[in-house]
DSSP file (Angstrom, degrees, kcal/mol; ACC not computed):
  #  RESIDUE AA STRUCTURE BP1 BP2  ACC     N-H-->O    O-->H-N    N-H-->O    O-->H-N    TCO  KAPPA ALPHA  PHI   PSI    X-CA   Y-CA   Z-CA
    1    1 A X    >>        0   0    0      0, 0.0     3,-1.4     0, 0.0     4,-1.2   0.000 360.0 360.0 360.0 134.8    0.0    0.0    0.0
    2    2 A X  H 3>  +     0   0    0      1,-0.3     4,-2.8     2,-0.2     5,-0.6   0.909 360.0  50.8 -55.3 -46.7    1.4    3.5   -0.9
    3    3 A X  H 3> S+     0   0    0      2,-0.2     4,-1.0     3,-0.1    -1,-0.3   0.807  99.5  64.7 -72.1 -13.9    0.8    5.0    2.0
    4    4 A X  H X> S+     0   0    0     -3,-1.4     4,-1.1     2,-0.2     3,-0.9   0.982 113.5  45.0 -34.7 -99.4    2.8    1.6    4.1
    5    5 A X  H 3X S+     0   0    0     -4,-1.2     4,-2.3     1,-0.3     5,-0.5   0.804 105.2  53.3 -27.1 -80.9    5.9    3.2    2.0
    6    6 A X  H 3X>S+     0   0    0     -4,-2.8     4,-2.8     1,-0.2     5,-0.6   0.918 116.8  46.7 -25.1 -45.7    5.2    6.9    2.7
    7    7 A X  H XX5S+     0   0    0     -4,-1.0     4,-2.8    -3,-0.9     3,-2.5   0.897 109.7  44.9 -67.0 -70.1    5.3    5.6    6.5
    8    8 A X  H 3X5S+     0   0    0     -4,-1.1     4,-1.0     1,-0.3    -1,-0.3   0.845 114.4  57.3 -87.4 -30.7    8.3    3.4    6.6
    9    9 A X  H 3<5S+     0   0    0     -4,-2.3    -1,-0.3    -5,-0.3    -2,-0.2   0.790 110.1  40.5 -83.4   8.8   10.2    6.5    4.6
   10   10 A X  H X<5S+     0   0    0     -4,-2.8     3,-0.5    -3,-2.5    -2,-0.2   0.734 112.9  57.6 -99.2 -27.6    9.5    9.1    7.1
   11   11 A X  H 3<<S+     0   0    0     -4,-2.8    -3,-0.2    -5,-0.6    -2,-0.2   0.685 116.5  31.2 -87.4   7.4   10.2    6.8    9.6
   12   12 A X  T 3< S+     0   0    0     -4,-1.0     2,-0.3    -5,-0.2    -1,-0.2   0.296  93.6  92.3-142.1  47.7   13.5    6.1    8.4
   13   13 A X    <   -     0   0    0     -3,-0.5    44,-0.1     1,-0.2     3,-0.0  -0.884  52.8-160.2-110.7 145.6   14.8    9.2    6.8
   14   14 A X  S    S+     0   0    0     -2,-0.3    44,-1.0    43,-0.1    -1,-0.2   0.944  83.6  47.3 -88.0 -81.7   16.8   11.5    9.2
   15   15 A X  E     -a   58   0A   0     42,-0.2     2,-0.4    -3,-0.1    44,-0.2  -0.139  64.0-172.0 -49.2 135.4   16.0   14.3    6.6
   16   16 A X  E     -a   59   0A   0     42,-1.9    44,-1.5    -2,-0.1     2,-0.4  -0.989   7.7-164.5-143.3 160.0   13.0   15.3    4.9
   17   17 A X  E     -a   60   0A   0     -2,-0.4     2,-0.8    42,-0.2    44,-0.2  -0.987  12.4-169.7-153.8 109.4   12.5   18.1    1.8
   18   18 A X  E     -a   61   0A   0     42,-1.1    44,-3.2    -2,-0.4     2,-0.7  -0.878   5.2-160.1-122.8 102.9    9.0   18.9    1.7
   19   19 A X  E     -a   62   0A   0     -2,-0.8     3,-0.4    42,-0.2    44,-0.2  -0.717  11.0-178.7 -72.7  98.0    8.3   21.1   -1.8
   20   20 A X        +     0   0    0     42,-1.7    17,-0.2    -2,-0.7    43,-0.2   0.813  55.1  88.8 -63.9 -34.2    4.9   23.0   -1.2
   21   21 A X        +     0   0    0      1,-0.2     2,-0.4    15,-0.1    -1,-0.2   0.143  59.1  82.0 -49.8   8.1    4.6   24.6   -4.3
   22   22 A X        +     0   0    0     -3,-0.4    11,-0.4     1,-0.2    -1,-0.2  -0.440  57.7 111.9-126.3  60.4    2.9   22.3   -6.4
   23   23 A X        +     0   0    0     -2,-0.4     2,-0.4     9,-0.1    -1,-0.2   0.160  29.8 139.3-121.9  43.3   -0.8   22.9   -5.4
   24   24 A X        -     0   0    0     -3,-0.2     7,-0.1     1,-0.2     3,-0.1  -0.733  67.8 -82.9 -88.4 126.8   -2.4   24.2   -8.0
   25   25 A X        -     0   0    0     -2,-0.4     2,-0.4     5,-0.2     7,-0.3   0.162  45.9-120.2  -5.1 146.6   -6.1   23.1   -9.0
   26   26 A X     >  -     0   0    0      5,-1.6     4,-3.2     6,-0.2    -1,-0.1  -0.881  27.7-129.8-122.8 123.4   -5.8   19.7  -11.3
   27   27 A X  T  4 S+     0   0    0     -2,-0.4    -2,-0.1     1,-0.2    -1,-0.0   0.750 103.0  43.8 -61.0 -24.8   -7.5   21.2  -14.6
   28   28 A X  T  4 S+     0   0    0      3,-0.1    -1,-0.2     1,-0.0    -3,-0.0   0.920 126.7  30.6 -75.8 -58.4  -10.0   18.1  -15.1
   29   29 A X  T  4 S-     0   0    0      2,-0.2    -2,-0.2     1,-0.0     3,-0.1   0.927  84.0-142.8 -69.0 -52.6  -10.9   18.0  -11.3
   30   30 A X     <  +     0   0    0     -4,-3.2     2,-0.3     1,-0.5    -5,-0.2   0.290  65.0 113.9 101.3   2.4  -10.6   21.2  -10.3
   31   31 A X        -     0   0    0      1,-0.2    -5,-1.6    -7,-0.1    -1,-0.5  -0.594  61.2-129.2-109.1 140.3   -9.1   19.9   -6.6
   32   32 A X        -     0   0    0     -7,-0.3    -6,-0.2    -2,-0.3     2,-0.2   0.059  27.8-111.8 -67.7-169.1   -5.2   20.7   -5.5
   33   33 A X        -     0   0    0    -11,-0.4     3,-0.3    -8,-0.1     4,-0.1  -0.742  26.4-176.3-129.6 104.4   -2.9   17.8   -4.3
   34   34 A X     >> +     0   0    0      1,-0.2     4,-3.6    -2,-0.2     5,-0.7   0.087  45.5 111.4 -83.4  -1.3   -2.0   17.7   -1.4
   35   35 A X  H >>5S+     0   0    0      1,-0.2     4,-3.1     2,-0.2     3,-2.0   0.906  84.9  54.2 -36.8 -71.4    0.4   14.6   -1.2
   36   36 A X  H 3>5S+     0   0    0     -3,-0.3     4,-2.0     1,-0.3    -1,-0.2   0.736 113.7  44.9 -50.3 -52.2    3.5   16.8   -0.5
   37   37 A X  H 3>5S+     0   0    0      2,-0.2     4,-1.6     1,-0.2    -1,-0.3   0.809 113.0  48.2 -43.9 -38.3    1.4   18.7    2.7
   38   38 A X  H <X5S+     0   0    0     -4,-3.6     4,-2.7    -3,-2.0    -2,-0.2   0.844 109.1  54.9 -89.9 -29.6    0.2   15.6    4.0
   39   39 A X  H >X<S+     0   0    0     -4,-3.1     4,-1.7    -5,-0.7     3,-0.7   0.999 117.0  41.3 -46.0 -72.9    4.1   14.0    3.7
   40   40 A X  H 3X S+     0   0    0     -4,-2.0     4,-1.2     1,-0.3    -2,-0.2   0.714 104.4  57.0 -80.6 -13.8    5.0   16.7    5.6
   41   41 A X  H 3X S+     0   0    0     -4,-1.6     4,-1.6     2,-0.1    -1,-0.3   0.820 113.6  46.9 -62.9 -45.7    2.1   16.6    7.9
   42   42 A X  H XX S+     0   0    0     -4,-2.7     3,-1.2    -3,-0.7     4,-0.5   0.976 111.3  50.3 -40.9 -71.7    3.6   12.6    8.6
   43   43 A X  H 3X S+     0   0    0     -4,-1.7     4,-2.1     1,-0.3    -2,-0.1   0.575 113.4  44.8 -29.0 -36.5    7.5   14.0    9.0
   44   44 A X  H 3X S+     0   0    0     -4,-1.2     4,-3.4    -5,-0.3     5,-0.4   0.867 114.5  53.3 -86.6 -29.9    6.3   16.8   11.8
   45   45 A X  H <X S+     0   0    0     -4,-1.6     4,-2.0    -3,-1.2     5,-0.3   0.956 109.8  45.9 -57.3 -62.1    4.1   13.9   13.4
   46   46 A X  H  X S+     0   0    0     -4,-0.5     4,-6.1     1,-0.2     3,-0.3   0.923 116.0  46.3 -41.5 -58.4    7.0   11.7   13.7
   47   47 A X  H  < S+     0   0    0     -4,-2.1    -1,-0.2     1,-0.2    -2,-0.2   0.794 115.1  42.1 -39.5 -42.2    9.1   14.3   15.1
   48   48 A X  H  < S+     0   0    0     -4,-3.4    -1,-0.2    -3,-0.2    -2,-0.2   0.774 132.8  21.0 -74.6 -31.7    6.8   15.7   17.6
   49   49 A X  H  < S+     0   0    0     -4,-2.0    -3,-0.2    -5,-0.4    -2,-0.2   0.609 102.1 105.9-125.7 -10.3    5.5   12.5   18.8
   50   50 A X  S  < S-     0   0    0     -4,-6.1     2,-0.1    -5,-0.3    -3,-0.0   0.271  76.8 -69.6 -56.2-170.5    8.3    9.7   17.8
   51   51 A X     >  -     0   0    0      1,-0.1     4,-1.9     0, 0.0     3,-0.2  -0.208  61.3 -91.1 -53.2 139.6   10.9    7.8   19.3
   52   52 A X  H  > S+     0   0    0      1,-0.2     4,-1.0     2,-0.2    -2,-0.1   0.975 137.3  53.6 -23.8 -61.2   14.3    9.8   20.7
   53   53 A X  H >4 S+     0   0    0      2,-0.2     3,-0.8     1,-0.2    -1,-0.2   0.820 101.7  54.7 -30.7 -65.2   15.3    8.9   17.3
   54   54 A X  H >4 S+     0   0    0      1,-0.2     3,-3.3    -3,-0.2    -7,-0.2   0.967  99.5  60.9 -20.8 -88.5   12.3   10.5   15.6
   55   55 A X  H 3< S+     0   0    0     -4,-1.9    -1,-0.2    -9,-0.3    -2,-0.2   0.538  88.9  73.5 -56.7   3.7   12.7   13.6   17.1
   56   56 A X  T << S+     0   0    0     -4,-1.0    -1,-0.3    -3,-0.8     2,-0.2   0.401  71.6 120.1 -72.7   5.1   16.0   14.2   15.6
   57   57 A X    <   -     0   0    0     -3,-3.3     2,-0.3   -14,-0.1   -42,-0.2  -0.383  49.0-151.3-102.0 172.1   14.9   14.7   12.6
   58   58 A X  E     -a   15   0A   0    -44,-1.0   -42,-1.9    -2,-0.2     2,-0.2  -0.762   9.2-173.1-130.1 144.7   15.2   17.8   10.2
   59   59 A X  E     -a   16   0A   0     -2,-0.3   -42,-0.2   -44,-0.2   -44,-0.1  -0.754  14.4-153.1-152.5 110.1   13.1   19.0    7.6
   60   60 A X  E     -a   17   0A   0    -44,-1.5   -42,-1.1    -2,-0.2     2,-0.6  -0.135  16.7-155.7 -57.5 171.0   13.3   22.0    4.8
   61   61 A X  E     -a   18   0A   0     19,-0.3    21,-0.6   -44,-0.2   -42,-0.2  -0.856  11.1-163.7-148.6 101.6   10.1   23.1    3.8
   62   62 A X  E     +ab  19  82A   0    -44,-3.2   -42,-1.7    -2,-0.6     2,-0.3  -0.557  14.7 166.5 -95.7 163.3   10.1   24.8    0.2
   63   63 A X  E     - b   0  83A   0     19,-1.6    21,-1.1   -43,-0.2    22,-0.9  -0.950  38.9-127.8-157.2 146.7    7.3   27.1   -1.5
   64   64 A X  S    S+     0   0    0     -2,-0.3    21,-2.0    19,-0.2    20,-1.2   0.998  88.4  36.4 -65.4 -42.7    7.7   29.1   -4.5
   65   65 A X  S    S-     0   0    0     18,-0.2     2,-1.5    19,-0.1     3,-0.5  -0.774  94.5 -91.2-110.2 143.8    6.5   32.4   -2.9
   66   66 A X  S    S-     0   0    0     -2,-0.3    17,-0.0     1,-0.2    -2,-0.0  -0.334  97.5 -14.7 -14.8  19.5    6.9   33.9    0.1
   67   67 A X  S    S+     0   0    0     -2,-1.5    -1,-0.2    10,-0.0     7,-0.0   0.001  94.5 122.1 121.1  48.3    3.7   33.2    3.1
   68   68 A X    >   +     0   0    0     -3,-0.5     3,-1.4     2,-0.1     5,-0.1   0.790  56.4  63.2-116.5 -20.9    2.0   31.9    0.3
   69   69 A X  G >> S+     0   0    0     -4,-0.4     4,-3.7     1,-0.2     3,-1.8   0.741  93.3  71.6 -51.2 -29.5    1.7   28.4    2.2
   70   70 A X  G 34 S+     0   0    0      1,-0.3    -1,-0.2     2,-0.2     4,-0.2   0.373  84.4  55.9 -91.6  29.7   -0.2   30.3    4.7
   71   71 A X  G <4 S+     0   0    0     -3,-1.4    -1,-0.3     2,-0.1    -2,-0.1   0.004 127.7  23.0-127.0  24.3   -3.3   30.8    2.6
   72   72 A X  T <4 S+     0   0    0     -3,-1.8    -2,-0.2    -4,-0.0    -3,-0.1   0.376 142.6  14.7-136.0 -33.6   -3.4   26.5    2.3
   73   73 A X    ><  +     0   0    0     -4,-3.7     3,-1.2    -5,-0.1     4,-0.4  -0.126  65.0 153.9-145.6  35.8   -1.3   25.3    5.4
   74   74 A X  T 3   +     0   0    0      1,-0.3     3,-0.1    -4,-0.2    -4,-0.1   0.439  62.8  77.3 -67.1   4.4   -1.0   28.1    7.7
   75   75 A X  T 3  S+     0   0    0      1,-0.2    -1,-0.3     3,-0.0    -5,-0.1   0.248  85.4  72.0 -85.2  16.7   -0.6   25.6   10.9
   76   76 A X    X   +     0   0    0     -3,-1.2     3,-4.6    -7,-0.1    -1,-0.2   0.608  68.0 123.6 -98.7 -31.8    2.9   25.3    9.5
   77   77 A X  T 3   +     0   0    0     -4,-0.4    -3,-0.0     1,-0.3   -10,-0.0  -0.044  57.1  49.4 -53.1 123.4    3.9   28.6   10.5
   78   78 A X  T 3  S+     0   0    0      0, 0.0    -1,-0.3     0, 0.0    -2,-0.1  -0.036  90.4  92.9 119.7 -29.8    7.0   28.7   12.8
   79   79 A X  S <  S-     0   0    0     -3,-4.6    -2,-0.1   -19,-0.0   -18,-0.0   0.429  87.0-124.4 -82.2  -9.0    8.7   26.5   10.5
   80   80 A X        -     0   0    0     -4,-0.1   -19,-0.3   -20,-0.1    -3,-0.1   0.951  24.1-164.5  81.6  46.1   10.8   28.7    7.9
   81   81 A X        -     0   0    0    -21,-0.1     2,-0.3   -19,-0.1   -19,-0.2   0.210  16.5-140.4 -57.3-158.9    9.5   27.6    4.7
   82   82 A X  E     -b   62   0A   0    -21,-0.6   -19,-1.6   -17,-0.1    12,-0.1  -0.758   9.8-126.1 176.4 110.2   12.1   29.0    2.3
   83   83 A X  E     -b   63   0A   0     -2,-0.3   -19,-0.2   -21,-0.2   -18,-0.2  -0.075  20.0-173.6 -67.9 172.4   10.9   30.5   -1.1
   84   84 A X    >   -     0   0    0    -20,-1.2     3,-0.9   -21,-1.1     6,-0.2   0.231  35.9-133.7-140.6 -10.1   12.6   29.1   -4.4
   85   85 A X  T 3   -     0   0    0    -21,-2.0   -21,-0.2   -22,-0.9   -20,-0.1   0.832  58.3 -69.8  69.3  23.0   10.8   31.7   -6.4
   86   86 A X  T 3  S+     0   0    0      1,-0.2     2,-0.5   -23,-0.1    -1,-0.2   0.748 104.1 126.3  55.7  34.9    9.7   28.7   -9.0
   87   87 A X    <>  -     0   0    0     -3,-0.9     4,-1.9     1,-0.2    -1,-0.2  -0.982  52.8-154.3-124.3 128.4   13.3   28.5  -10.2
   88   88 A X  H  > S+     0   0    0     -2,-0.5     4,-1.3     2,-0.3     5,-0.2   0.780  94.8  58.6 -44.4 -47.5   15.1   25.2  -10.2
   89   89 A X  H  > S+     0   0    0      1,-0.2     4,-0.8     2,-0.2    25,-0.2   0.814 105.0  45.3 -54.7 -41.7   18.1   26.6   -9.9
   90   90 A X  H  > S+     0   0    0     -6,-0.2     4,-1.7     2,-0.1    -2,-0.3   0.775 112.1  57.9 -78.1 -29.6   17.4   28.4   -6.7
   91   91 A X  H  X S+     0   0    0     -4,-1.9     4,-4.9    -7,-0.2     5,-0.2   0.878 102.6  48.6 -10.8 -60.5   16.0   25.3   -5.6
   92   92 A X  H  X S+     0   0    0     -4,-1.3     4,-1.8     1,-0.2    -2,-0.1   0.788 112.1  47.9 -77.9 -25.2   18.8   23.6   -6.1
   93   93 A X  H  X S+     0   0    0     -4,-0.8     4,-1.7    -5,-0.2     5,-0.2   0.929 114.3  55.6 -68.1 -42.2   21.2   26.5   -4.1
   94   94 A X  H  X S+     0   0    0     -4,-1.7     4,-0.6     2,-0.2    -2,-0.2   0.898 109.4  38.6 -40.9 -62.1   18.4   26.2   -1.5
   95   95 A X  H  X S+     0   0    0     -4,-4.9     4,-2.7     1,-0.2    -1,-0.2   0.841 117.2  51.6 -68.1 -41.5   18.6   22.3   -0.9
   96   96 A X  H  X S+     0   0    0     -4,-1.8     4,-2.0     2,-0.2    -1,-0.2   0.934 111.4  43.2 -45.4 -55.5   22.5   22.2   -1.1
   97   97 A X  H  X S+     0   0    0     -4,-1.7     4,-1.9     1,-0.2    -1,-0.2   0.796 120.5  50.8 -75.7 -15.3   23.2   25.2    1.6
   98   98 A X  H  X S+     0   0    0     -4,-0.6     4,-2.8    -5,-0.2     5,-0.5   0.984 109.5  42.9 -84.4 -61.4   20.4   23.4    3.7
   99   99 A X  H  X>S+     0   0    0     -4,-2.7     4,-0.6     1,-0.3     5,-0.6   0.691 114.6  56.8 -81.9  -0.5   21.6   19.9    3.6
  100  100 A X  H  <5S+     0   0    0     -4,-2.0     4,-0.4     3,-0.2    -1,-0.3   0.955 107.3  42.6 -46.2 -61.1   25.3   21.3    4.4
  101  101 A X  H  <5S+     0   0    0     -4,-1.9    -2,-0.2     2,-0.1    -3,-0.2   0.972 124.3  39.7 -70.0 -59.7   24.7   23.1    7.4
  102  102 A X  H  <5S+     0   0    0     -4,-2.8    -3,-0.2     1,-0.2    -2,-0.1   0.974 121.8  37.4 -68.0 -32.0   22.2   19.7    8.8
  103  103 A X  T  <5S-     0   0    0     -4,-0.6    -1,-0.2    -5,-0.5    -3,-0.2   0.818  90.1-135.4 -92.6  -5.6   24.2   16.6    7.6
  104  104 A X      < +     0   0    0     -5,-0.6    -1,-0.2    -4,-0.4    -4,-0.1   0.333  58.9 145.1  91.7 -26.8   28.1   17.9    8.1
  105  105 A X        -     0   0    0     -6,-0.5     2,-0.2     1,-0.1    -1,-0.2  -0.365  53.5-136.1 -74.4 125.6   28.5   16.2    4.2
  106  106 A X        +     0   0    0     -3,-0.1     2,-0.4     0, 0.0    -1,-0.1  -0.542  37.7 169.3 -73.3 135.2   31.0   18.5    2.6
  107  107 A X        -     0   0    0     -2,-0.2    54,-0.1    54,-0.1     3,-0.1  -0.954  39.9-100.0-154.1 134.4   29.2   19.1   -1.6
  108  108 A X        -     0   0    0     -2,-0.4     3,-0.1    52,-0.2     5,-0.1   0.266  63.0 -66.3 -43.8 176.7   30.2   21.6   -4.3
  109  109 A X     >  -     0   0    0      1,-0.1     4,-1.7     4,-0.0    -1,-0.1  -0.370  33.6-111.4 -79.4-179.8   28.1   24.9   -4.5
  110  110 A X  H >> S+     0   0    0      2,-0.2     3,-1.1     1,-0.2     4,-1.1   0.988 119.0  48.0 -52.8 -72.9   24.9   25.5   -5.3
  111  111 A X  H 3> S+     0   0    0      1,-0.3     4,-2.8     2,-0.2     5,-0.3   0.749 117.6  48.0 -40.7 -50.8   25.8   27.4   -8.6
  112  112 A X  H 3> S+     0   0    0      2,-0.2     4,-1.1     1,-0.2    -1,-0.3   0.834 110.4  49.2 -33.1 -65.7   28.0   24.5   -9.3
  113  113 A X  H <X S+     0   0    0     -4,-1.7     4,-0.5    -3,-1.1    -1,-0.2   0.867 113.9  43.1 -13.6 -81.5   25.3   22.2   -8.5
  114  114 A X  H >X S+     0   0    0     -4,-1.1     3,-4.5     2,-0.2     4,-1.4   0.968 107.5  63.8 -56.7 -73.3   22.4   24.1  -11.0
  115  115 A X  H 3X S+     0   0    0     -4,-2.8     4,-1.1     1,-0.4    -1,-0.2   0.750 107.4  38.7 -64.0 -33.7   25.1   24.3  -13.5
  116  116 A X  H 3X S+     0   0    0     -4,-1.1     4,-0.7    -5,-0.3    -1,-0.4   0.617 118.1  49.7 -77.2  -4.6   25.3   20.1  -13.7
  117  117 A X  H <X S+     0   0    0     -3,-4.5     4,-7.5    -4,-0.5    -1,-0.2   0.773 108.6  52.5-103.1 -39.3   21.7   19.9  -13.4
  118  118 A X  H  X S+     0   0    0     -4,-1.4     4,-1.2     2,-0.2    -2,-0.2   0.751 109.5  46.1 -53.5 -36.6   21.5   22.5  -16.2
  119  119 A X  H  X S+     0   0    0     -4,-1.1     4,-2.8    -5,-0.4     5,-0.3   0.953 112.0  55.5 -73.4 -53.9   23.8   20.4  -18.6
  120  120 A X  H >X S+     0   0    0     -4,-0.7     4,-2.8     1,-0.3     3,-1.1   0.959 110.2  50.4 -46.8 -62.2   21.5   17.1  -17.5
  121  121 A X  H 3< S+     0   0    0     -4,-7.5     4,-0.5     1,-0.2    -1,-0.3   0.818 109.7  42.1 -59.6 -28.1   18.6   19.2  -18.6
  122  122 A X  H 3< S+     0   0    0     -4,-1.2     4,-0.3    -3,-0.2    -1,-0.2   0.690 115.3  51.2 -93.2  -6.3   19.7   20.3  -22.0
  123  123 A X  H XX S+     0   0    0     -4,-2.8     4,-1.4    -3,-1.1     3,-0.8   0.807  93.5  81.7 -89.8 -20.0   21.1   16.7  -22.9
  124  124 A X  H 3X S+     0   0    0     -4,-2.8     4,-2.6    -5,-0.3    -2,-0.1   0.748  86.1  54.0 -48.9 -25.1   17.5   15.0  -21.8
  125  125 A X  H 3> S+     0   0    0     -4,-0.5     4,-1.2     2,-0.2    -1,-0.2   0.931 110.4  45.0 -69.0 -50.0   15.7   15.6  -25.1
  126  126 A X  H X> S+     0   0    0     -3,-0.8     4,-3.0    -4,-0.3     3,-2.4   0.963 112.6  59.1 -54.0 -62.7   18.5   13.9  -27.3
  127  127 A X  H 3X S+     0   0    0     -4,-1.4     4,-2.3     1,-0.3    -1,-0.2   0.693 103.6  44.3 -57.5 -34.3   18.5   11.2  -24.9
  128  128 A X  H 3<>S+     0   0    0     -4,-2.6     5,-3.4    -5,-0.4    -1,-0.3   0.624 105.2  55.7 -91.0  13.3   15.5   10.4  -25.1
  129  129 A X  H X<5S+     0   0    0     -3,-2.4     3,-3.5    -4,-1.2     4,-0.3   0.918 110.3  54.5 -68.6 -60.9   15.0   10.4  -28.9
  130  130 A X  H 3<5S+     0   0    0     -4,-3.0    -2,-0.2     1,-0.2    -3,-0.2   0.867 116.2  36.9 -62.9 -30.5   18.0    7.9  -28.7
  131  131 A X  T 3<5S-     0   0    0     -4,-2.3    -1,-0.2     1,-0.1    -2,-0.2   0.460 117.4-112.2 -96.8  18.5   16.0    5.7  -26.2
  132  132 A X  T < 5S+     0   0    0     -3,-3.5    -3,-0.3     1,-0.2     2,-0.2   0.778  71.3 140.0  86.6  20.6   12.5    6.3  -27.9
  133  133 A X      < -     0   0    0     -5,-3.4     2,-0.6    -4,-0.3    -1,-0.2  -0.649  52.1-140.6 -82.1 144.3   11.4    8.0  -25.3
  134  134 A X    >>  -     0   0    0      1,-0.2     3,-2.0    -2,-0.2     4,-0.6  -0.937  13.2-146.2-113.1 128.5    9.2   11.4  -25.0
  135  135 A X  G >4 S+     0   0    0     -2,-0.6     3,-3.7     1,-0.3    -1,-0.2   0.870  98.1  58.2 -39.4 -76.4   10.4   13.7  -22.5
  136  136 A X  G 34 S+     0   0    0      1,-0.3    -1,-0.3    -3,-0.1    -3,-0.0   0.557 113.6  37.5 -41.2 -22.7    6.5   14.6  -21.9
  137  137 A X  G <4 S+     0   0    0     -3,-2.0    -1,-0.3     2,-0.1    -2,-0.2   0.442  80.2 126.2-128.5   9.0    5.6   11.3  -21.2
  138  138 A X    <<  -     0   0    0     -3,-3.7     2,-0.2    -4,-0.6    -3,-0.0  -0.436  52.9-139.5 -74.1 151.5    8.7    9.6  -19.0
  139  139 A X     >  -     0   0    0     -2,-0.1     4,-1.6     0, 0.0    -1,-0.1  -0.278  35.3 -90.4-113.9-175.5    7.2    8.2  -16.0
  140  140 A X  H  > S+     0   0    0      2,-0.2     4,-1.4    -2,-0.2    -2,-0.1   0.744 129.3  47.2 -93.9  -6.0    9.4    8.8  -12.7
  141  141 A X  H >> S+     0   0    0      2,-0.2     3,-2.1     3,-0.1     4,-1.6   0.913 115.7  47.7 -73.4 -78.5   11.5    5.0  -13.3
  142  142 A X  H 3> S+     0   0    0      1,-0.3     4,-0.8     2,-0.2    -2,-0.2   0.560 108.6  56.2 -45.9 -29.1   12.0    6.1  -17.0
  143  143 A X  H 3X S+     0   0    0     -4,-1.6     4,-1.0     2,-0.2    -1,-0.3   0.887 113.2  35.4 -64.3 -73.1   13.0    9.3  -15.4
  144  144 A X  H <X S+     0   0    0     -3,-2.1     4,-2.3    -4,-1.4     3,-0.4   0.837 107.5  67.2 -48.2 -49.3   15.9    7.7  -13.2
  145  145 A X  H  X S+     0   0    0     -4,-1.6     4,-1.5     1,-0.2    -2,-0.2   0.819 110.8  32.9 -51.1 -32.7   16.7    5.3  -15.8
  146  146 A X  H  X S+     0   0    0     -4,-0.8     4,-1.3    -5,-0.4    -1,-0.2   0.788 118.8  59.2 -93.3 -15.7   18.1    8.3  -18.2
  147  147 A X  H  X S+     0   0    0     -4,-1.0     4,-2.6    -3,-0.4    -2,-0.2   0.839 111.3  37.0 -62.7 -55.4   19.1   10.0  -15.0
  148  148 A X  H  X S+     0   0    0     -4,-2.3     4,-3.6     1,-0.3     5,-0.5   0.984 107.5  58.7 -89.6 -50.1   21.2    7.4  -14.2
  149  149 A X  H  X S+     0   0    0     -4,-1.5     4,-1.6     1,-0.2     5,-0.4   0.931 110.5  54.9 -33.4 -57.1   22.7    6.3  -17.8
  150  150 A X  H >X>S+     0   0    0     -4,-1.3     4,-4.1     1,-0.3     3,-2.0   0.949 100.0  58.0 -42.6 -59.8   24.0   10.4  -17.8
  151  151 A X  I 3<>S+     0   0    0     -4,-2.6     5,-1.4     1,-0.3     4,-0.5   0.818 109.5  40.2 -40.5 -45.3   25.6    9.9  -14.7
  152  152 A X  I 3<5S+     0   0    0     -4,-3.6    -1,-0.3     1,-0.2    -2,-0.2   0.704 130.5  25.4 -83.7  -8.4   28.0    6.9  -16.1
  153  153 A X  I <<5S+     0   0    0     -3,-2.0     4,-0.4    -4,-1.6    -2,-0.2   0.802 133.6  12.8-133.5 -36.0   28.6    8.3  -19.0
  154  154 A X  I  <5S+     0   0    0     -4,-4.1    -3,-0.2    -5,-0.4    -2,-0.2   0.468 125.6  48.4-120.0  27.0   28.3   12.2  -19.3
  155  155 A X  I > <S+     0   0    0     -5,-1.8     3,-3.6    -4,-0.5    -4,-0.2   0.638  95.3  75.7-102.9 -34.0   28.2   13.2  -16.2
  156  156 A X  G > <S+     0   0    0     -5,-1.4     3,-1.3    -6,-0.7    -2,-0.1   0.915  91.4  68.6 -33.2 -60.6   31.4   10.8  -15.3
  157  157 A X  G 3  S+     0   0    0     -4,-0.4    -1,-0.3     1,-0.3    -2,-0.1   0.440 109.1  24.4 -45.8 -19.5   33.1   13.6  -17.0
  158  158 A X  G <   +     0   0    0     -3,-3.6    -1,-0.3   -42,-0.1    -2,-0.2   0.107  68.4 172.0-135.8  54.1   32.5   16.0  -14.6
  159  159 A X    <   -     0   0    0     -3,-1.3    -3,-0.1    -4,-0.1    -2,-0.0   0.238  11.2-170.0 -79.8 139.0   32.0   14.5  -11.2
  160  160 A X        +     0   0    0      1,-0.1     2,-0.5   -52,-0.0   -52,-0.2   0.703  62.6  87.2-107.6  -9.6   32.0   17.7   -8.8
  161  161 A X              0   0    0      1,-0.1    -2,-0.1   -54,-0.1    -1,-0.1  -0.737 360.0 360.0-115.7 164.0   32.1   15.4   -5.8
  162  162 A X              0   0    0     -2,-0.5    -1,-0.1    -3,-0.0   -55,-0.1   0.605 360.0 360.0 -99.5 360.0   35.5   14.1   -4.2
């Protein structure tokens, strides 16, 4: 059951990276989605109410705009969300500087970061002509699979961590 999985990975991730931004009305339905709130609704649960363990754990909280969570989720407030302004790139500066300062893990910078992500993005179209694919229609395996083929072969070329 999906939601079995949600549970056993909030109960055994030390981190969590909870993207708000993505609630906008589903054009057919006319209803948001709410996964990504109710994910993070688990994470704070665990935290608050878990094992020693549990409560060690750390969580960014993204939104594109500013207090704009607080007109869907405003019981969140106290928590620092941290805007990304709808840019990937700032995302990607965001998530870096974040998981520096909690996990200790030394990682190039953000700009660095965006720049490889940037490259990834402008080879994905080629790549997936050569593996029949349409970008528009990769599912989130097919997604990894092309992800991970870059890695070994052009991303090898410019591995940014030591």
């Amino acid at each position: 059951m999906r939601i079995d999985k949600i549970c056993q990975l909030v109960a055994t991730c030390r981190f969590g990276i909870h993207d708000l931004s993505r609630t906008e009305l589903d054009p057919l339905h006319q209803l948001p989605r709410f996964n990504m709130p109710f994910e993070l609704g688990l994470f704070v649960g665990a935290q608050r109410y878990g094992t020693r363990m549990q409560r060690k754990k750390s969580c960014l909280i993204l939104d594109r705009a500013p207090y704009r969570y607080q007109r869907f989720c405003s019981d969140i407030a106290g928590q620092d969300p941290v805007s990304h302004n709808g840019e990937p790139n700032r995302a990607i500066r965001v998530v870096r500087d974040w998981l520096q300062r909690y996990s200790g893990t030394r990682a190039p910078s953000g700009s660095l970061m965006a720049a490889r992500y940037d490259r990834f993005r402008n080879d994905l179209p080629r790549m997936c002509r050569l593996g029949r694919l349409r970008e528009a229609e990769l599912t989130f395996s097919d997604f990894v699979y092309v992800l991970s083929v870059w890695l070994r072969h052009v991303g090898a070329t410019d591995r940014v961590y030591t």
